[in-house]
N, C-alpha and C positions, 0 to 999 in steps of 0.2 A: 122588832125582833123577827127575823124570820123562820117560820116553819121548819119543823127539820121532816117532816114525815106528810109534810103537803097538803093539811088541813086547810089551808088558805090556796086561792089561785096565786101564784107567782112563778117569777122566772126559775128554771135549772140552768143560768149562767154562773157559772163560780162553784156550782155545787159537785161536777165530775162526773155528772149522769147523761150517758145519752140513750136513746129508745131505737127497735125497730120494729114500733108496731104498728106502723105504713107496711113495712115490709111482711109481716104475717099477716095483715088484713090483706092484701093484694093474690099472697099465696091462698091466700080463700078465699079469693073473690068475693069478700064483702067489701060494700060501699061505705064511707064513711058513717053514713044515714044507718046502716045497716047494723056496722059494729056498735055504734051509739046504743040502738035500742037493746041489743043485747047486754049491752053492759050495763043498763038502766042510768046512761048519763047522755048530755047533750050532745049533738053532734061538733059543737064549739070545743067541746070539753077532749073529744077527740082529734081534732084539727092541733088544740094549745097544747096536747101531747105529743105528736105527731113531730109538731115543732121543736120540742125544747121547747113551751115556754111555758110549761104546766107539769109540778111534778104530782102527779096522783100519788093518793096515801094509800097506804100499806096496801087496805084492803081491796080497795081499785084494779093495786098491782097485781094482786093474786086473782084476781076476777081477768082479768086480761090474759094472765098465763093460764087459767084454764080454760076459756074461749079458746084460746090455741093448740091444747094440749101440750104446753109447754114448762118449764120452769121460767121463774121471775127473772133469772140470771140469762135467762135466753134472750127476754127481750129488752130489761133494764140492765143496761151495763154500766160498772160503775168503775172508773178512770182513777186510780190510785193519785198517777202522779199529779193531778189537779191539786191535791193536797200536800203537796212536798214544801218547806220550808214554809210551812204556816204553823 
């Protein structure tokens, strides 16, 4: 069974999430290394974000939009129609 809120590492293939927190890290000129330690996760952990291939849970998420001063919906966008006819 898969995760719904990302307690486990795995894919956001299928799931209709994509990130762009490459793209606020870079606007602040932090390093991967950099954001990691701030978020008190590995630098991997932000790489398999980065990617789609890691969906961080809840509290992650809100740890990341305030690192940026941002809302969740700024940098997790979530893709309606991935879901259509399921």
């Amino acid at each position: 069974m898969r995760s719904v809120i990302g307690i486990f590492p795995e894919s956001t293939e299928g799931t209709g999430m994509n990130n762009k927190l490459k793209v606020y890290r870079a606007i602040q000129g932090l390093t991967q290394e950099e954001a990691a330690e701030k978020l008190g996760v590995s630098r991997q952990t932000v790489i398999a974000i980065e990617n789609d291939r890691y969906l961080p849970s809840l509290g992650l998420a809100f740890k990341i939009a305030r690192l940026f001063g941002v809302s969740v919906e700024d940098i997790f966008i979530y893709k309606e129609d991935a879901y259509e006819g399921t």
